[in-house]
Every structure is written in C-alpha cells, then in structure tokens.
KELUMTI-545433 format. One line per 4 residues: number of its first residue (from 1); for each residue z negated, y, x of N, C-alpha, C, CB. Coordinates in Angstrom, 3 decimals. Glycine has a CB too. Example, Ala and Ser with C-alpha at 12.3 -4.5 7.8 and 13.67 -1.06 7.14 Angstrom:
BEGIN
1) -7.800,-5.690,13.190,-7.800,-4.500,12.300,-7.800,-3.300,13.200,-9.046,-4.473,11.308; -7.080,-2.250,12.850,-7.140,-1.060,13.670,-7.870,0.030,12.900,-5.725,-0.598,14.084
! end
This chain:
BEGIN
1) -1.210,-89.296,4.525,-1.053,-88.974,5.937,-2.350,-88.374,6.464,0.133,-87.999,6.155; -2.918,-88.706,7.390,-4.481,-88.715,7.437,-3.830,-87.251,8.698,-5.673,-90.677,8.111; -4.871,-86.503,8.435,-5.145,-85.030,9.570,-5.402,-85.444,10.787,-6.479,-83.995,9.269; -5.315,-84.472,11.455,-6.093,-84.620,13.085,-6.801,-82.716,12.895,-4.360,-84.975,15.039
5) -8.375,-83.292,13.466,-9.314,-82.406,13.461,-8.800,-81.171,14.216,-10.520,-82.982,13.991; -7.900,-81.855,15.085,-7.205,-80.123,15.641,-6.221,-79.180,15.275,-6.668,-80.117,16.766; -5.390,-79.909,14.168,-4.494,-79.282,13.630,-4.905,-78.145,12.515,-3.711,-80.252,13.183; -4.060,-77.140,12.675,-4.587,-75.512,12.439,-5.244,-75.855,10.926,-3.050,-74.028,12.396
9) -4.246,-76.445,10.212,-4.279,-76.288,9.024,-5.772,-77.258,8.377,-2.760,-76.694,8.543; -5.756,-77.843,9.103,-7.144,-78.726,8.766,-8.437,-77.978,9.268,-7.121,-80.293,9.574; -8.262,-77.126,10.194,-9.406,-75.844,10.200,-9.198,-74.948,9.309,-9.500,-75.008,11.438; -7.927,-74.471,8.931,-8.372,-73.754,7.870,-8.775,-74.051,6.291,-7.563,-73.027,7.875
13) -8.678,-75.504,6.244,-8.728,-75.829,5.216,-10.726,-75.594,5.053,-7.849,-77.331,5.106; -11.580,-76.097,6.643,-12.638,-76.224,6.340,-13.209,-74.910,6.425,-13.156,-77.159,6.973; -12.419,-73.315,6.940,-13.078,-72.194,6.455,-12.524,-71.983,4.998,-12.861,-70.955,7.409; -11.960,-72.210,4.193,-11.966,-71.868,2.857,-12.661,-72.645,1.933,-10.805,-71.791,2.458
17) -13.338,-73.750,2.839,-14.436,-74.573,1.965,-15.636,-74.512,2.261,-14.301,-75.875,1.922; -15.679,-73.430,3.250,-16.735,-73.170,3.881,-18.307,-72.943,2.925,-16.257,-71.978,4.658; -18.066,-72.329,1.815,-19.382,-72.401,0.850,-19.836,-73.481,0.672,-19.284,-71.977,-0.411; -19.012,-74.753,0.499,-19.879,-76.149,0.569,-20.410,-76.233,1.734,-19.139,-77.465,0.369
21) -20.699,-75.770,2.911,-21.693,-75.745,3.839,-22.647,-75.522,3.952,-21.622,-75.401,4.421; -22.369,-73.895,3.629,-23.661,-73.000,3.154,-24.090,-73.177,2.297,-23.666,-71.869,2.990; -23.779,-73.927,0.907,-24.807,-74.491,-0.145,-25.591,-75.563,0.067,-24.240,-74.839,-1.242; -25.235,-76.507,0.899,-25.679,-77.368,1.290,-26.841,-77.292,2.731,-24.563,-78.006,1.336
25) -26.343,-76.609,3.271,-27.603,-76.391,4.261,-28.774,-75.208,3.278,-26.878,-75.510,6.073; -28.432,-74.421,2.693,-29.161,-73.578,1.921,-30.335,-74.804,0.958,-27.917,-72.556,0.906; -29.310,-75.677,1.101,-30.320,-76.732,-0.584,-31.549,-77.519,0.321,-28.899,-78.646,-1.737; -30.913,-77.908,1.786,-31.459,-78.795,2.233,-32.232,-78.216,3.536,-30.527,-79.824,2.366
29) -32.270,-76.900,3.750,-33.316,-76.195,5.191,-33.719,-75.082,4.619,-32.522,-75.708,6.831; -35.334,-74.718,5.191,-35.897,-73.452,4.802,-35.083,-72.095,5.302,-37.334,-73.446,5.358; -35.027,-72.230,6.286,-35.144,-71.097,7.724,-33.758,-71.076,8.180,-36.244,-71.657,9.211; -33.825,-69.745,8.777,-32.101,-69.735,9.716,-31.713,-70.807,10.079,-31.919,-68.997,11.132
33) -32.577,-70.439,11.489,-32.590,-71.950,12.378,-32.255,-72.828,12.065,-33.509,-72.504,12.752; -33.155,-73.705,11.576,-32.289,-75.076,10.818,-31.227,-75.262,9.940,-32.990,-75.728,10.107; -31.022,-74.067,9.148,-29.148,-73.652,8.346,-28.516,-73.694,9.658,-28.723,-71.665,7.380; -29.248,-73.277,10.445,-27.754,-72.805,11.741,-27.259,-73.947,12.304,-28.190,-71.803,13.303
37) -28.616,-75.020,12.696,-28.365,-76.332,13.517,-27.664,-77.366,12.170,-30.127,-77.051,14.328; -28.087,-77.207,10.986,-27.305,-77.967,10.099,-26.237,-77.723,9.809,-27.692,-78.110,9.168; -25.419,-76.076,9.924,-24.303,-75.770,10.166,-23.884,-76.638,10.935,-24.154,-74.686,10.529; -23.679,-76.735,12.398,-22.753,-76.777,13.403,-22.819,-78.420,13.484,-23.150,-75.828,14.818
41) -24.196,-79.231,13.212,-23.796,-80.489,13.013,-22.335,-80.856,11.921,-25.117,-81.091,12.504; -22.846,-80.434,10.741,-21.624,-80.787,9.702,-20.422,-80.528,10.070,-21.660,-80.139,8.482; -20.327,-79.199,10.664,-18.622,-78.682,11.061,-18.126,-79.834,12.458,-18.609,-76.492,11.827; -19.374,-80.514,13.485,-19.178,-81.094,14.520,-18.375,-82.234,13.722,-20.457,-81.382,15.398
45) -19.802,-82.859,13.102,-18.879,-84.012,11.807,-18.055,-83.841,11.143,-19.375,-84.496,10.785; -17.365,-83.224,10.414,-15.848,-82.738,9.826,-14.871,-83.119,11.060,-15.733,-80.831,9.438; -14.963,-82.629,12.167,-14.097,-82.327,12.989,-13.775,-83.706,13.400,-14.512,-81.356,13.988; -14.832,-84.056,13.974,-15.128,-85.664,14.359,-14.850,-86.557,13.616,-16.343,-86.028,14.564
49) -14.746,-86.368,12.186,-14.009,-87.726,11.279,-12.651,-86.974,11.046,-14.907,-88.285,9.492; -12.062,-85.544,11.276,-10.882,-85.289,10.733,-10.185,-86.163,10.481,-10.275,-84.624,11.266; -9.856,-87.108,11.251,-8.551,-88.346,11.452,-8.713,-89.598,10.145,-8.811,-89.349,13.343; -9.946,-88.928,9.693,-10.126,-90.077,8.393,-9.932,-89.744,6.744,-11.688,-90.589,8.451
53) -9.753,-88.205,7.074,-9.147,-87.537,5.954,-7.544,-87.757,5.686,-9.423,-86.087,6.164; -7.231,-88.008,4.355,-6.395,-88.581,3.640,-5.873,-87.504,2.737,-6.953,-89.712,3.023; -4.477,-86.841,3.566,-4.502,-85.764,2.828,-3.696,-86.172,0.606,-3.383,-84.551,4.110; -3.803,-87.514,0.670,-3.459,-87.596,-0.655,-5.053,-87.319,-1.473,-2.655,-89.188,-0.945
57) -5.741,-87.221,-0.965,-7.020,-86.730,-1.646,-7.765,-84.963,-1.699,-8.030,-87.663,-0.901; -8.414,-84.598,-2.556,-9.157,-83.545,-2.794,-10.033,-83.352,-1.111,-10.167,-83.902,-4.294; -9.216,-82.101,-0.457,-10.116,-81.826,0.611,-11.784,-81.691,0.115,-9.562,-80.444,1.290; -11.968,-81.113,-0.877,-13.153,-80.379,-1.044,-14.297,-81.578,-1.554,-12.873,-79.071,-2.180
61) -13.504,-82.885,-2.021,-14.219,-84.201,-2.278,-14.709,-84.957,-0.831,-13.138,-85.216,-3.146; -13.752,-84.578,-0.358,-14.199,-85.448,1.125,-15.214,-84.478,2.290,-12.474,-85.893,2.105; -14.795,-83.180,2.154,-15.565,-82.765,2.573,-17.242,-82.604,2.241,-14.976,-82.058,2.659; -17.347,-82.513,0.710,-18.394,-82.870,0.416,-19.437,-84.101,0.743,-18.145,-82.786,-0.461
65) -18.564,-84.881,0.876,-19.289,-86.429,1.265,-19.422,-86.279,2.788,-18.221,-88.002,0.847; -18.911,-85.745,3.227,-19.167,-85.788,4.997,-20.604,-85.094,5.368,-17.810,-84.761,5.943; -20.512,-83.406,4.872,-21.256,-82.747,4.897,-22.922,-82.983,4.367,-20.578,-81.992,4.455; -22.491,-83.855,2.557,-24.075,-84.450,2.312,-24.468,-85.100,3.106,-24.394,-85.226,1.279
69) -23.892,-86.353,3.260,-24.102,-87.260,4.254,-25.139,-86.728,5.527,-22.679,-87.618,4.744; -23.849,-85.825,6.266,-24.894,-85.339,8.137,-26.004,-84.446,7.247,-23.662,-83.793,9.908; -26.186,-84.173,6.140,-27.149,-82.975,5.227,-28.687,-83.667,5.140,-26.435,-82.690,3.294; -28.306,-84.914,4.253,-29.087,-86.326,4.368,-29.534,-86.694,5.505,-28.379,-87.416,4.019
73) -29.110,-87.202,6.142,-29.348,-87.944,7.365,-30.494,-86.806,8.256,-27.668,-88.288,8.233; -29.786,-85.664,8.289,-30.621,-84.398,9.322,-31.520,-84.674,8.535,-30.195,-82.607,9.536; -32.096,-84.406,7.165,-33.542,-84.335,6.232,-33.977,-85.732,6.980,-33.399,-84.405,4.101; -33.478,-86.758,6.505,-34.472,-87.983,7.097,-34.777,-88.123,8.055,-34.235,-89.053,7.053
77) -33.967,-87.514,9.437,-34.258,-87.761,10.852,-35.764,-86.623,10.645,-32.701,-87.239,12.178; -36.200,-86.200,10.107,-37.202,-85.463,9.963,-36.886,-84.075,11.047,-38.524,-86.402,10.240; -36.212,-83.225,11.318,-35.451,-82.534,12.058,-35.740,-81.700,11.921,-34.446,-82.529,12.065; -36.011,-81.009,10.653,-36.202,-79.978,10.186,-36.942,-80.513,8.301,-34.633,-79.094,10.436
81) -38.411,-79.400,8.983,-38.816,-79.368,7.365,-38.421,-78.569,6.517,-39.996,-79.209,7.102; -38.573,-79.279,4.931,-37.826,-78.550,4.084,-38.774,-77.763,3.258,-36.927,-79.390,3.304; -38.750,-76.817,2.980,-39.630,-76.189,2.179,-39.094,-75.241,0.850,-40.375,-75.415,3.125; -37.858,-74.841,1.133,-37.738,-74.196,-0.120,-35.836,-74.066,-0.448,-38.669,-72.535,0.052
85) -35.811,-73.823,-1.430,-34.605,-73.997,-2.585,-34.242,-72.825,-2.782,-34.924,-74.625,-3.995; -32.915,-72.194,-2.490,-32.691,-70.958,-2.853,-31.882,-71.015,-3.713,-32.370,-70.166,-2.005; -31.998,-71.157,-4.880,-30.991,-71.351,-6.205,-30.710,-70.446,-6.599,-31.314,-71.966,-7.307; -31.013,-69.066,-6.406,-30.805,-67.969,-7.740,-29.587,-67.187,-7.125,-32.347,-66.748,-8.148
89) -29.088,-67.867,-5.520,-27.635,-67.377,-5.536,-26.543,-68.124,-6.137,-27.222,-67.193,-4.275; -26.985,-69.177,-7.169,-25.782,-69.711,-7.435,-26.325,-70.121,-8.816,-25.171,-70.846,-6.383; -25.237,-70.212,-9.406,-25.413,-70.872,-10.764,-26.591,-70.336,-11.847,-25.717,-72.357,-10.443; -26.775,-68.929,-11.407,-27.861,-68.252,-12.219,-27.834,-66.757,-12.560,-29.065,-68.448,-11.540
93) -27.292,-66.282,-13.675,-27.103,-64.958,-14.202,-28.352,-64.359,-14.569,-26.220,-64.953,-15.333; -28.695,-63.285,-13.751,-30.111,-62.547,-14.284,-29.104,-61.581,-15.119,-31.402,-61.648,-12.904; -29.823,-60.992,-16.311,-29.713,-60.243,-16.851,-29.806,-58.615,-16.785,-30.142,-60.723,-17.338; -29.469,-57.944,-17.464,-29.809,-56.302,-17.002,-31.331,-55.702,-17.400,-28.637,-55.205,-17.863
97) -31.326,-56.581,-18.570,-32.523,-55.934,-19.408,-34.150,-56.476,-18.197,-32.515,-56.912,-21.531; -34.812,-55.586,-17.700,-35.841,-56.099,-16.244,-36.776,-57.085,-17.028,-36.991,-54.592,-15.304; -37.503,-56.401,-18.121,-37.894,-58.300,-18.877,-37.366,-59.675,-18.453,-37.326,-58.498,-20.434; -36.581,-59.392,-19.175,-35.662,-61.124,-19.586,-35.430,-61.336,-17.911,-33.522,-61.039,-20.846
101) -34.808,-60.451,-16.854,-34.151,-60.743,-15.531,-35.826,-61.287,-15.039,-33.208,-59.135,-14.552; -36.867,-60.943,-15.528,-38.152,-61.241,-14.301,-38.156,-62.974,-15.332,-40.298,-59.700,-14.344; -37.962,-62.877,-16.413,-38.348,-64.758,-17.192,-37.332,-65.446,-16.480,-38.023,-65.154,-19.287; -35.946,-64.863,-16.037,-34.790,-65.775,-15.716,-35.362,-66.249,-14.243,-33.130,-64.939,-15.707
105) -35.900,-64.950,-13.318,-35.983,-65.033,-11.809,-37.424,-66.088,-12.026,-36.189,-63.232,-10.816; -38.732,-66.252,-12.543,-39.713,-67.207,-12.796,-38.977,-68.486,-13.261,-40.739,-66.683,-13.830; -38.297,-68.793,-13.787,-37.655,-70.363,-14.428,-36.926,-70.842,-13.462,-36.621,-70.362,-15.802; -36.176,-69.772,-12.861,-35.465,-70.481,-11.589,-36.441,-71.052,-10.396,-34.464,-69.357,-10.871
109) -37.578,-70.396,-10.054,-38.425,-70.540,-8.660,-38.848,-71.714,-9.542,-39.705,-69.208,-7.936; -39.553,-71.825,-10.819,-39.659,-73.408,-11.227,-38.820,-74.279,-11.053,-39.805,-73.647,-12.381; -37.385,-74.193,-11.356,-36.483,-74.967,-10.939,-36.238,-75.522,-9.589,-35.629,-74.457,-11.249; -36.991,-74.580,-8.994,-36.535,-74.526,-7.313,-37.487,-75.948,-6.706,-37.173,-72.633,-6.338
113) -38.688,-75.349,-7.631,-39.969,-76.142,-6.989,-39.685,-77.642,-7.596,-41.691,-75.435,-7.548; -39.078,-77.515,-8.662,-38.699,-78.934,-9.610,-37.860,-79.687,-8.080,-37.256,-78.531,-11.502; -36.718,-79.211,-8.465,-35.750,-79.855,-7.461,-36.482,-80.081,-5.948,-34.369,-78.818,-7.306; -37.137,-79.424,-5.251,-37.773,-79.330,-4.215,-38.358,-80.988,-4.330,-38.813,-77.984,-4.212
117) -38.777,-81.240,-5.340,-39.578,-82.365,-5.531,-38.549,-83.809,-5.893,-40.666,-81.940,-6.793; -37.196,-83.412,-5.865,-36.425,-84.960,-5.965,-36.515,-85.717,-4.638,-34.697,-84.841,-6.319; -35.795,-86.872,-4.639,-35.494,-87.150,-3.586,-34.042,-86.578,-3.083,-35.676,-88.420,-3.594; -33.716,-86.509,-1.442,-32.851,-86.324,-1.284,-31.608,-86.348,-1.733,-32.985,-86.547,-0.804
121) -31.256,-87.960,-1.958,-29.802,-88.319,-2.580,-30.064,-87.454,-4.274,-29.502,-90.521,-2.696; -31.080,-87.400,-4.973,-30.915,-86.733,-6.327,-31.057,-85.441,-6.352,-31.752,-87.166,-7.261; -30.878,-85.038,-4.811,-30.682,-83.081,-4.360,-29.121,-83.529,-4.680,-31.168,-82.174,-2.097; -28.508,-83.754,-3.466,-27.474,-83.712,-3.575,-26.287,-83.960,-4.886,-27.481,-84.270,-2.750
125) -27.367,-85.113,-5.770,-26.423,-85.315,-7.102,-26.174,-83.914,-7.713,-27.180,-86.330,-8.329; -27.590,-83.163,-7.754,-27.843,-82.152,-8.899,-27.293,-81.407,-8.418,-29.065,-81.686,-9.377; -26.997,-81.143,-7.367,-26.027,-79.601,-6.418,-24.883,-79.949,-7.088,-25.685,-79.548,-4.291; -23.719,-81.439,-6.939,-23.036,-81.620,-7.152,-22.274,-81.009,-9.017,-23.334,-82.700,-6.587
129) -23.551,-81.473,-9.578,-23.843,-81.167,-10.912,-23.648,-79.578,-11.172,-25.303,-81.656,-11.223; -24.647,-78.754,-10.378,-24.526,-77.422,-10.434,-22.838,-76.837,-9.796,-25.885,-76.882,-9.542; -22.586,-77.483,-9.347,-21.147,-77.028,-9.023,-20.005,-77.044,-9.992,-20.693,-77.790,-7.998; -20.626,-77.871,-10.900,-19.506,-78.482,-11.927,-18.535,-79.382,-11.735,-18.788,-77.637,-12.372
133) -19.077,-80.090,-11.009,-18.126,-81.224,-10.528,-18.160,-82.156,-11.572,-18.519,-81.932,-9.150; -16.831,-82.881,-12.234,-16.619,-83.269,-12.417,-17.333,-85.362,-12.229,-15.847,-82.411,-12.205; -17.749,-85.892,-13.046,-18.443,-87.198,-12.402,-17.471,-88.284,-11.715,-19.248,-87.995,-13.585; -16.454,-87.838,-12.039,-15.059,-89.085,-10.749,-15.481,-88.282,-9.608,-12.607,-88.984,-10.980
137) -15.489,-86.935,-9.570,-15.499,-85.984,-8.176,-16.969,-86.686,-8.076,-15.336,-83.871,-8.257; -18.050,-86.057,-8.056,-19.265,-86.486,-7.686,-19.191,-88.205,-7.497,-20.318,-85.950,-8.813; -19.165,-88.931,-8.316,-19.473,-90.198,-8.123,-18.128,-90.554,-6.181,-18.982,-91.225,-10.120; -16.856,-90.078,-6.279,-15.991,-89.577,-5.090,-17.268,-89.658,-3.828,-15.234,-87.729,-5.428
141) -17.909,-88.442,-4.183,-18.301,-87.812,-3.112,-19.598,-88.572,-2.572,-18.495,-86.359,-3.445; -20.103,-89.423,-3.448,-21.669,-90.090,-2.839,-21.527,-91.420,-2.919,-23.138,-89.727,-3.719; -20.183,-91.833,-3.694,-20.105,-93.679,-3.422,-20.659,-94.310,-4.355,-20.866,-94.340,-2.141; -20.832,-93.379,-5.417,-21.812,-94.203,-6.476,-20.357,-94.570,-7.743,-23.537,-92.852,-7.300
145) -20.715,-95.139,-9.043,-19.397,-95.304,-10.056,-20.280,-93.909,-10.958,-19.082,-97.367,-11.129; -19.338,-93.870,-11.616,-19.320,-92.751,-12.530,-20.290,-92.689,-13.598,-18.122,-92.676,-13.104; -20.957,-94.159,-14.070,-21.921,-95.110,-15.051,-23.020,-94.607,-14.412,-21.808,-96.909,-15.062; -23.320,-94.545,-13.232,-24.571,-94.338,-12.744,-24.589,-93.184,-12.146,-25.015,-95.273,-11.950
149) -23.143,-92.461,-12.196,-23.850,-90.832,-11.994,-24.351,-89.977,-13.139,-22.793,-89.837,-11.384; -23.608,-90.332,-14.196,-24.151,-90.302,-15.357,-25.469,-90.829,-15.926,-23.380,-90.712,-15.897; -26.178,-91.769,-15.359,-27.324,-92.184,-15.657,-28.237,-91.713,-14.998,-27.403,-93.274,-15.647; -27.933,-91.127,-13.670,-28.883,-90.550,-12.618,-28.984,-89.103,-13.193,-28.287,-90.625,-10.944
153) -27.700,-88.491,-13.406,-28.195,-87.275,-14.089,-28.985,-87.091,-15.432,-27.172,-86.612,-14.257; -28.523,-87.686,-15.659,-29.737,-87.885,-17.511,-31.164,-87.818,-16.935,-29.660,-89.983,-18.661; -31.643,-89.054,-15.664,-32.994,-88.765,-15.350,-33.418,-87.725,-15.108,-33.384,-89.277,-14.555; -32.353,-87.146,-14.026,-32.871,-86.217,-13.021,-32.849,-85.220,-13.893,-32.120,-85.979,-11.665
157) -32.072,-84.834,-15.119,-32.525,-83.674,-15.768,-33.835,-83.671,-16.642,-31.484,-83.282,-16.549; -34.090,-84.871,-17.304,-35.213,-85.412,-18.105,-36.542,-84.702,-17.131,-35.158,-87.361,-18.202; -36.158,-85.505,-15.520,-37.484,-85.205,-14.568,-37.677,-83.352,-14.557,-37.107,-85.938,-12.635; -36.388,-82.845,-13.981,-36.980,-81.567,-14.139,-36.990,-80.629,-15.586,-36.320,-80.849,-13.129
161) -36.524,-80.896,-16.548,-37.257,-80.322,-17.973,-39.217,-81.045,-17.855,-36.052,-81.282,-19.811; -39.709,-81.958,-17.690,-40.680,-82.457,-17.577,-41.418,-81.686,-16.478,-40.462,-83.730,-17.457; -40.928,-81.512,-15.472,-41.488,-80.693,-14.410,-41.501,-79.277,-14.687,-40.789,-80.895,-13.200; -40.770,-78.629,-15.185,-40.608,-77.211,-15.792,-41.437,-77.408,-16.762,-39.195,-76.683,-16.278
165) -41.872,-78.160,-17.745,-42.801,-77.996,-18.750,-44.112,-77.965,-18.428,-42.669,-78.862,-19.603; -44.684,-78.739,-16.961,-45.829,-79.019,-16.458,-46.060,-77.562,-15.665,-45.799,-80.428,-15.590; -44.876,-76.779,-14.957,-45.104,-75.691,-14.404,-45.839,-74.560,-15.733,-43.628,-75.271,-13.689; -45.069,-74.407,-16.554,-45.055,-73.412,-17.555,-46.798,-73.516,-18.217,-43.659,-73.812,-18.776
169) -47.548,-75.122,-17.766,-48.642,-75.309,-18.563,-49.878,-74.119,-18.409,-49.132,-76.731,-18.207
! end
C-alpha cells in the first residue's frame, strides 16, 4: 500500500530516519550551507516521491536511495563543492589512552582524504558499507545486484588500504 507524502505517519517515519540525511549530506558537502540546501532538497524529494513508497518494503532502504540519489545528482550539478569528509562522527572509536586516540584521529583524516578521492557512486557504496548494511540492503538502495556490490567493495577497499599506505609514506 504505497504512502501519501502527507500522511502523519510517513513524516514521522522520515524524522526517525532522519540520520540518513545528515550522514549523507555530511559525506557529500563541506559547509553548513550546502548541508542545509542538501537537507531541504532530499526532504523536498522524499516528500515528492512519498506516493512511490511501498510500505511492504524497508522505509530506511528506500529512503536511502532517494536521498543518495538528490545527494548525487546535487554533487554533479556542481552546486556545491566538496571538500571534506567528516567520518570520525561515525563508525570510529577513539580511545582513552591520548596516544593511541591522536594514531586513531590521523588514520581517520587519511581515510577521509582516501574516500574524498572516490567517485561519487563509490561514496555512497562505502557509507552504505560503513553503516552495515547488509549487500541485498545496499545493492536495494543503488540498483546494483549484490555480485557487484560485493565486487565494488573489494575494490574500493583495496583502493583505500592503497591510498592509506601512500598517505602513511
């Protein structure tokens, strides 16, 4: 039974999924500004395809694909430049000991600069990846089969261990 973008429950579904927004404009804009204008596009788009959501499916799959998508598209319309990766709010435990927390906080800004350097669609795989998504969910969310999300990630990790090794030189 597909939603309508105005019904309550389909807004609240997109503030409790609301972190896939903010990770996604976080992955893909430097600056407020452009988080802010990449905000309100995506939520415009959510709203605007509501009627194509299928509630026999994973809100948080479809929303993902909507959101990369207008995420994508804003990067290519050249809209906003991208300059930096804020990874170390997610998916990254610094430690207590201030040593080891300053090697963890340096490997990540490599990571940052690694990823900085994919292409778009292999941002979005590796976010997907860092989320722990599942490869039916991811491959779901970008249209790809599961064979080649699996093969894209093998590169894309190969590329940034290779890129982290060239940083570290």
């Amino acid at each position: 039974m597909p939603a309508a973008s105005n019904d309550p429950d389909f807004l609240g579904l997109i503030l409790e999924n609301k972190g896939i927004i903010l990770k996604i404009c976080h992955l893909y804009c430097p600056d407020r500004q452009a988080r802010e204008d990449l905000t309100q596009e995506i939520i415009y788009q959510l709203w605007r395809s509501g009627k194509s959501y299928n509630r026999e499916h994973r809100f948080s799959t479809w929303m993902y694909r909507v959101a990369l998508n207008v995420a994508i598209s804003f990067y290519r319309g050249g809209r906003k430049q991208i300059h930096a990766l804020p990874l170390l709010s997610f998916h990254l435990e610094i430690e207590d000991d201030p040593d080891e927390g300053e090697v963890y906080k340096e490997r990540a800004l490599w990571l940052q600069a690694c990823i900085k350097e994919l292409k778009e669609f292999d941002r979005a795989l590796i976010l997907l990846y860092f989320e722990e998504k599942s490869y039916k969910e991811i491959s779901e969310v970008l249209g790809i089969s599961e064979t080649n999300v699996a093969t894209r990630i093998s590169r894309i990790k190969e590329r940034l261990r290779q890129c982290i090794l060239n940083h570290q030189k």
